[in-house]
C-alpha positions in Angstrom: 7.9 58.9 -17.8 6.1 57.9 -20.4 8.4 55.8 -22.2 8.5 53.3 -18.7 5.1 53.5 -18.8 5.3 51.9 -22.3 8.2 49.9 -21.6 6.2 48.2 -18.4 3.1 47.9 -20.3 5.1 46.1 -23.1 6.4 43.9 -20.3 3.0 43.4 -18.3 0.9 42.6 -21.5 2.1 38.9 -21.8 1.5 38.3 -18.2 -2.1 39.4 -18.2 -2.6 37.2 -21.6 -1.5 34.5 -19.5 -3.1 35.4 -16.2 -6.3 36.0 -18.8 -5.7 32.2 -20.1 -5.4 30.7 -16.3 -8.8 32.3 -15.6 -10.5 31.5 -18.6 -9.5 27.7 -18.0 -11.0 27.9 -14.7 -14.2 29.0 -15.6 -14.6 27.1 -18.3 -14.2 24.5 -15.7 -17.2 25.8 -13.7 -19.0 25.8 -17.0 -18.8 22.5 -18.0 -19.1 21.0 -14.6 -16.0 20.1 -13.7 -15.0 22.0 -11.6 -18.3 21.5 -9.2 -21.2 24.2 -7.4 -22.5 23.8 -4.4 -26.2 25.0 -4.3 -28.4 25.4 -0.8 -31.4 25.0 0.2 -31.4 28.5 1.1 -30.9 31.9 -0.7 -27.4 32.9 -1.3 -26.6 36.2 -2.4 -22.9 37.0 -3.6 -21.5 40.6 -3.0 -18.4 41.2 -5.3 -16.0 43.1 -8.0 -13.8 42.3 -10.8 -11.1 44.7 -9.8 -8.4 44.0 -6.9 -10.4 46.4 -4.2 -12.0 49.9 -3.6 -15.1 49.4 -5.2 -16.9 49.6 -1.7 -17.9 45.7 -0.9 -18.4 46.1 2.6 -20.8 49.2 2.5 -22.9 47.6 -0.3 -22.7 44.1 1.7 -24.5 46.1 5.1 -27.1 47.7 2.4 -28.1 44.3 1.1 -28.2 43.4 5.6 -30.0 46.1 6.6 -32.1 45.4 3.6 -33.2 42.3 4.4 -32.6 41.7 8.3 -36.5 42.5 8.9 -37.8 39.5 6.5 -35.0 36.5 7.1 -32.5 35.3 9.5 -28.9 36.5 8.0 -25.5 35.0 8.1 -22.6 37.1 6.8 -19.8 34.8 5.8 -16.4 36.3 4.3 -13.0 35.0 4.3 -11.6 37.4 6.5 -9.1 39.1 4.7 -5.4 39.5 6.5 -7.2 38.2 9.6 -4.2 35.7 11.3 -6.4 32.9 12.1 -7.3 30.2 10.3 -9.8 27.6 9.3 -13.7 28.4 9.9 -13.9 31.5 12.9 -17.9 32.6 14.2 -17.4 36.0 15.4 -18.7 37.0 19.0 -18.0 39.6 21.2 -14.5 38.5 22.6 -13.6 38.8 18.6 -10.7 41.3 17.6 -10.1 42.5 13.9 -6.9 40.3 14.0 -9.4 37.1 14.8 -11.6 37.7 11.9 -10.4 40.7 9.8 -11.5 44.7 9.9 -14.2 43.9 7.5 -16.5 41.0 9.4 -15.4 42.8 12.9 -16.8 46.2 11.6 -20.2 44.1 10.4 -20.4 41.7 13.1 -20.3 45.1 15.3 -22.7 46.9 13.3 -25.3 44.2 13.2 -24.5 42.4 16.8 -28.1 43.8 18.3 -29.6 42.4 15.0 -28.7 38.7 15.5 -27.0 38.5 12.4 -24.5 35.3 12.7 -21.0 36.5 10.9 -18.2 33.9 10.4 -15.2 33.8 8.5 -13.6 31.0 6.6 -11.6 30.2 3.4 -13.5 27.6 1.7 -16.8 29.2 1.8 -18.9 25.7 1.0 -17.4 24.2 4.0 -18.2 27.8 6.3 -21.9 28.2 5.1 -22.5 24.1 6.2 -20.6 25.3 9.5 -23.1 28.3 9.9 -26.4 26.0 9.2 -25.3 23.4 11.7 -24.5 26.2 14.6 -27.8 27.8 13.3 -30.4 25.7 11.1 -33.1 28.9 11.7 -30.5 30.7 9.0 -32.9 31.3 6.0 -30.1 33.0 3.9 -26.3 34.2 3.7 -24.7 36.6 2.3 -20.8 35.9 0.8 -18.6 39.3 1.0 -16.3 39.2 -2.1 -16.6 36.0 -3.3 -17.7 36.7 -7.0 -14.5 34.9 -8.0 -16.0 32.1 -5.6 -17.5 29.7 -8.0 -17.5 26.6 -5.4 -20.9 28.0 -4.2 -24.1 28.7 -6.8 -25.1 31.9 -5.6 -29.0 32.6 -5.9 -28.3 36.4 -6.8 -25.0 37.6 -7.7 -24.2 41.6 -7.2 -21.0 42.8 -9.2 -19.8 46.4 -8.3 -17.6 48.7 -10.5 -16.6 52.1 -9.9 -18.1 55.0 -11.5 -14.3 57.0 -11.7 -12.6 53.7 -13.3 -15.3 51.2 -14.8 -14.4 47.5 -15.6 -14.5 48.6 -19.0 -11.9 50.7 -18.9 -9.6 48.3 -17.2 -7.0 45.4 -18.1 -6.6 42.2 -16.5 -3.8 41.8 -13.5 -1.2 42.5 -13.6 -1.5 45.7 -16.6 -4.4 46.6 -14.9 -6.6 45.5 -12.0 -9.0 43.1 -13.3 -9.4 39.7 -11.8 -11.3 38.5 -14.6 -12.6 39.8 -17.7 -15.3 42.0 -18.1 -17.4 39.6 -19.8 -17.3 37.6 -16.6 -20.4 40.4 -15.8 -22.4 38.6 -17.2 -22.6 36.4 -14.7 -24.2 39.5 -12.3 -28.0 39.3 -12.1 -27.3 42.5 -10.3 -24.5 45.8 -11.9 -24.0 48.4 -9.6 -22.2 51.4 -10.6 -20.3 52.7 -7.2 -19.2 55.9 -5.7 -21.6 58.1 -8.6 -21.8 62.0 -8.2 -25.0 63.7 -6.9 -24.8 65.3 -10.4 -25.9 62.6 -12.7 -27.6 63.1 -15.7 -30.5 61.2 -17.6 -27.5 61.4 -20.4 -25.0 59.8 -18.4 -27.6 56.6 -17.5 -28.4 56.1 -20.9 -24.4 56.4 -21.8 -24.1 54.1 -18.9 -26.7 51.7 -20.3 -25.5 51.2 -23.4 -22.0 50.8 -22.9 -22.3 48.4 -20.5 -24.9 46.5 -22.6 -26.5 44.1 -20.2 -28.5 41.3 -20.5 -32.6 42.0 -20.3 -32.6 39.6 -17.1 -29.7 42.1 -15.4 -30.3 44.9 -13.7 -28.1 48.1 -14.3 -27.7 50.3 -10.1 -26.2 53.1 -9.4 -25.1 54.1 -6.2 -23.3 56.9 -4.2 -21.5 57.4 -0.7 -23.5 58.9 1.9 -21.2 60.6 4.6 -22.7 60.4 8.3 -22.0 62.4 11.4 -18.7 61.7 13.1 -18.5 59.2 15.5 -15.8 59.4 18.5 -12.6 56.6 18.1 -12.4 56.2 22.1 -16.2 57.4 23.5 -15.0 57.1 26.9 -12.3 60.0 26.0 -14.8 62.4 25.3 -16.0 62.9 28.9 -19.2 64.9 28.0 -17.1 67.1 25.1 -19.5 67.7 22.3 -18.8 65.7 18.8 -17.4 67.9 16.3 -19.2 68.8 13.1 -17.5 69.2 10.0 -20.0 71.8 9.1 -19.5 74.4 11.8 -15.5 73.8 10.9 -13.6 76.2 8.2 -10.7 77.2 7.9 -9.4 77.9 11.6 -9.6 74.1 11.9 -7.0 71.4 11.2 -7.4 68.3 10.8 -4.9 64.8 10.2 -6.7 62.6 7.9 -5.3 59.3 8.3 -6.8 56.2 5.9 -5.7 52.7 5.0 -8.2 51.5 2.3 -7.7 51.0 -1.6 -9.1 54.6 -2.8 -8.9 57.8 0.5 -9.3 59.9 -2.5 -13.3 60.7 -1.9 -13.0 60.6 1.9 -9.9 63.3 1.1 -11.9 65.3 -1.3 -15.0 65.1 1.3 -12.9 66.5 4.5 -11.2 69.3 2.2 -15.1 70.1 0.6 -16.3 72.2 4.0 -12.8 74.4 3.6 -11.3 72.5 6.3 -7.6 72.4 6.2 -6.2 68.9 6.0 -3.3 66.7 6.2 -2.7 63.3 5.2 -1.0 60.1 6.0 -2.1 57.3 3.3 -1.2 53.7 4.2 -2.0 50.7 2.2 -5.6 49.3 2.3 -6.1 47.0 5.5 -2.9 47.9 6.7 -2.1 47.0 10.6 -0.9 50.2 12.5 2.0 49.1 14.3 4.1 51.1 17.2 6.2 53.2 14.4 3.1 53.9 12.8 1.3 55.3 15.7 4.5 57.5 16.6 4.7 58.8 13.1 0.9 59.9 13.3 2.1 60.9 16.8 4.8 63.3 15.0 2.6 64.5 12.5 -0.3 65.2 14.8 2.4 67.6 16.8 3.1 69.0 14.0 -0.3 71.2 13.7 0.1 74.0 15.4 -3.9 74.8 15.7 -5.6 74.6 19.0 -8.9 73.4 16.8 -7.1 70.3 15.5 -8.4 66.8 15.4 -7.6 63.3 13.9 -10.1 61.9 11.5 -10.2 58.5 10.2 -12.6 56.1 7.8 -14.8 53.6 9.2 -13.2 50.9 8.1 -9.8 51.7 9.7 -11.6 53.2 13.2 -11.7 49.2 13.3 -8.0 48.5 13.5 -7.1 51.6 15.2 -10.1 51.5 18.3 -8.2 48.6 19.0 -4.4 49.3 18.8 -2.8 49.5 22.2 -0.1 51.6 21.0 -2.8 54.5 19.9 -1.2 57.4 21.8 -3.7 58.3 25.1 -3.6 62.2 24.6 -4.9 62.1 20.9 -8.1 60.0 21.9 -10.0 62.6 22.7 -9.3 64.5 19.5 -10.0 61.2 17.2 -13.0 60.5 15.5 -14.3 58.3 12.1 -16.2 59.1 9.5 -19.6 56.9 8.8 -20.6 56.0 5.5 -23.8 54.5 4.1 -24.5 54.1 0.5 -27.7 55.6 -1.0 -29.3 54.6 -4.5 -29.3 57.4 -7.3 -33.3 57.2 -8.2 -33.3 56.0 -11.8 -36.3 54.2 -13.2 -37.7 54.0 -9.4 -35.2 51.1 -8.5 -33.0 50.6 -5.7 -31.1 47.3 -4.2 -33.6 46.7 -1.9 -36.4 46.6 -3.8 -34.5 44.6 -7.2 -33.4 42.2 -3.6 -36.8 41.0 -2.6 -38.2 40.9 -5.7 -36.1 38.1 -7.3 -36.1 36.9 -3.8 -40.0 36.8 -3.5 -40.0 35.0 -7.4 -37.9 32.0 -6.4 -37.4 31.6 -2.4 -35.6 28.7 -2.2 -31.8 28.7 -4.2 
């Protein structure tokens, strides 16, 4: 095993060299002015990685929402990933995930009472002119993944890495997963270690610190995954049955864990952490649950032979599968998704927020 390893590294290492060149070009392109930014009138704030997913973009992008809904008038612009439309999209309420993608029809959802506009479109210039012509009260935007996006001049840009695989420990595509290189951070105002333990150590920031190495303007965050309550998949289903809690489940309980996003690991190891006993079906990240899929999870859901047995799912994929018609009607009542929010590990007395308005309350305009 591991001589293929070597034997595909060997292969893959000339490829990211190259890849490494292409990108390198292209920024040195952005550098020099050639390749030309568009700047705005208004605050722009860029939500992103260097890795090819799972370093949790759409939770940090509804911090940095939630963050500042009170104090400006937000649009939420993405490119709407595996969406099958094209072009510039504004979401409404007759939007489905396949109009603008499970990421901006989970935020548009979230955020609908709020007023916060969210639209979807490739060219991200052309979709934030869109969103001030529908909306010229918009006093700022927020890009979802679009650190690689250099057509727009952000006013802040946040960069997120894991805490289990840091940039710095990565290659560039295809050996590894980075889109760019890591010094490419240094284009981050804002670092924001992901996914952290609740057991951090004043050793493991300063280890943090100086590995990473930062600039004095850029600020170093560190953030964790706060699981909520469950939330039913079909509310109607439940007709007055009381939500489950995973903390008054043990052992006697079974459950089908069932995730399509980059990394289940943590929402795995969270389920399994209150002694639950769980099975899993992994599909790839933003997959679309066709018929044979729901009859497999149909199978495997027959399978458990405990009375106490329920279907659980991440929030991210409660999007796709709320709204699959082929989602079997006798498991609805048993199905449920698991809320997360992310919470900032106190270090020096800084979280998001307050880093967010105050480089926002220093220079207002972009």
């Amino acid at each position: 095993m591991a001589k293929k390893g070597c034997l595909a590294s060997l292969f893959l290492y000339p490829l990211s060299l190259l890849y490494g060149m292409g990108v390198g070009i292209r920024n040195l392109m952005f550098n020099k002015g050639i390749l030309k930014q568009q700047s705005f009138n208004i605050p722009v704030i860029v939500v992103g990685n260097l890795t090819v997913g799972g370093a949790g973009k759409t939770p940090h992008t509804e911090y940095v929402i939630n963050a500042l809904t009170g104090e400006y008038r937000i649009g939420m612009l993405s490119r709407g990933y595996r969406r099958k439309t094209k072009g510039f999209v504004l979401a409404s309420a007759n939007s489905r995930p396949e109009d603008i993608g499970d990421e901006p029809y989970q935020i548009y959802r979230k955020f609908e009472k709020k007023k916060v506009m969210v639209a979807v479109c490739e060219k991200r210039v052309d979709g934030i002119r869109r969103m001030l012509e529908l909306d010229p009260s918009l006093n700022l935007i927020v890009l979802d993944d679009a650190f690689q996006h250099r057509y727009v001049k952000p006013k802040i840009s946040i960069l997120l890495t894991e805490y289990s695989t840091p940039a710095y420990n990565d290659s560039l595509l295809p050996l590894g997963r980075l889109r760019e290189p890591v010094k490419a951070m240094n284009r981050a105002d804002i670092v924001i270690l992901t996914k952290c333990p609740d057991d951090l150590k004043p050793v493991d920031y300063r280890i943090f610190k100086e590995t990473f190495d930062l600039f004095p303007y850029q600020h170093l965050l560190f953030s964790k995954y706060c699981y909520l309550p469950l939330v039913p998949l079909f509310p109607e289903a439940l007709r007055g049955e009381k939500v489950p809690e995973l903390c008054q489940m043990g052992p006697g309980n079974t459950v089908l864990a069932v995730a399509g996003v980059a990394n289940p690991r943590p929402f795995i190891r969270y389920l399994r952490s209150y002694g639950i006993k769980v099975k899993v079906m992994v599909f790839n990240d933003h997959h679309n649950f066709n018929h044979s899929d729901m009859i497999a999870i149909q199978k495997k859901f027959a399978t458990i032979k405990s009375p106490d047995k329920f279907l659980i799912t991440t929030e991210k994929d409660a999007v796709r599968l709320s709204n699959n018609p082929y989602f079997p009607p006798n498991m609805r009542s048993r199905s449920f998704y698991l809320p997360i929010s992310v919470e900032f590990v106190p270090q020096d007395g800084d979280n998001l927020a307050y880093v967010l308005k105050q480089i926002l309350r220093k220079s207002p305009g972009n």
